[in-house]
N, C-alpha and C positions, 0 to 999 in steps of 0.2 A: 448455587442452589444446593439445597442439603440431600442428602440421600435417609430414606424412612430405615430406622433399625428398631428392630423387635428382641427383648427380653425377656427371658422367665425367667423371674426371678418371686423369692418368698414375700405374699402380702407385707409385713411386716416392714420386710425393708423398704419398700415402696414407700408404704405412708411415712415411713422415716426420713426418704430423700425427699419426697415431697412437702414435707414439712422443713427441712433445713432447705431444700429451693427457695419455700416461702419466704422463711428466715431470711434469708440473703435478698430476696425480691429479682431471683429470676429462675427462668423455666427450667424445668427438670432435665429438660432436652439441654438449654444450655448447661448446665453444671456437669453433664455427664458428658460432655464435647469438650469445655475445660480440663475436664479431669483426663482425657485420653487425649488433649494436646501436651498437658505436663509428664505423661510419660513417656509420649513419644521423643520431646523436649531431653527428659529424663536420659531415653535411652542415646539418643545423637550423642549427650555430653559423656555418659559413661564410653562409648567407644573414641570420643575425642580423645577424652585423657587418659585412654589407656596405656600405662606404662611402656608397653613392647611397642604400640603404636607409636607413642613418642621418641622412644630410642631409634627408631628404621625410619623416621618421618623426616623426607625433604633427600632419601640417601638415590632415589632413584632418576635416570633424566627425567625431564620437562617432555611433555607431548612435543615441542618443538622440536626435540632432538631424535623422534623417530627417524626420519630418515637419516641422516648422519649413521644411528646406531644400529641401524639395518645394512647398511654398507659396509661397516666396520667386523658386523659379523660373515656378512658376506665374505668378507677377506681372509677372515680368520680360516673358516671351515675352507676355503680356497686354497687356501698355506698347507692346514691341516692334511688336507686329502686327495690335493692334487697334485 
């Protein structure tokens, strides 16, 4: 179910998106739900492929490995300080 959102925005543009909705033959509502799933689409892929994201990507353990690497640190600061 959709949630109601309200706009203010200038007559002008109105009648303009309302008229390229008609164009396309669908509601104002949907083109302006398209339009903010492509950026939001948009924005996921911009952080996918982000350079430094992809250099550091895959360097860290697997949630699997929490415990193992919780133990391992235990030992360490145990070596360390005691």
């Amino acid at each position: 179910m959709g949630t109601k959102l309200t706009l203010r925005l200038e007559e002008n543009l109105i009648k303009n998106a309302k008229r390229a909705a008609r164009a396309r033959k669908v509601s104002l509502s949907r083109m302006v739900s398209d339009y903010f799933k492509s950026i939001s689409a948009q924005q996921k892929k911009e952080i996918i492929e982000s350079s430094i994201l992809s250099e550091i990507a895959g360097i860290l353990p697997s949630k699997a490995d929490n415990k193992k690497l919780l133990r391992s640190y235990k030992k360490h600061i145990e070596d360390k300080y005691l």
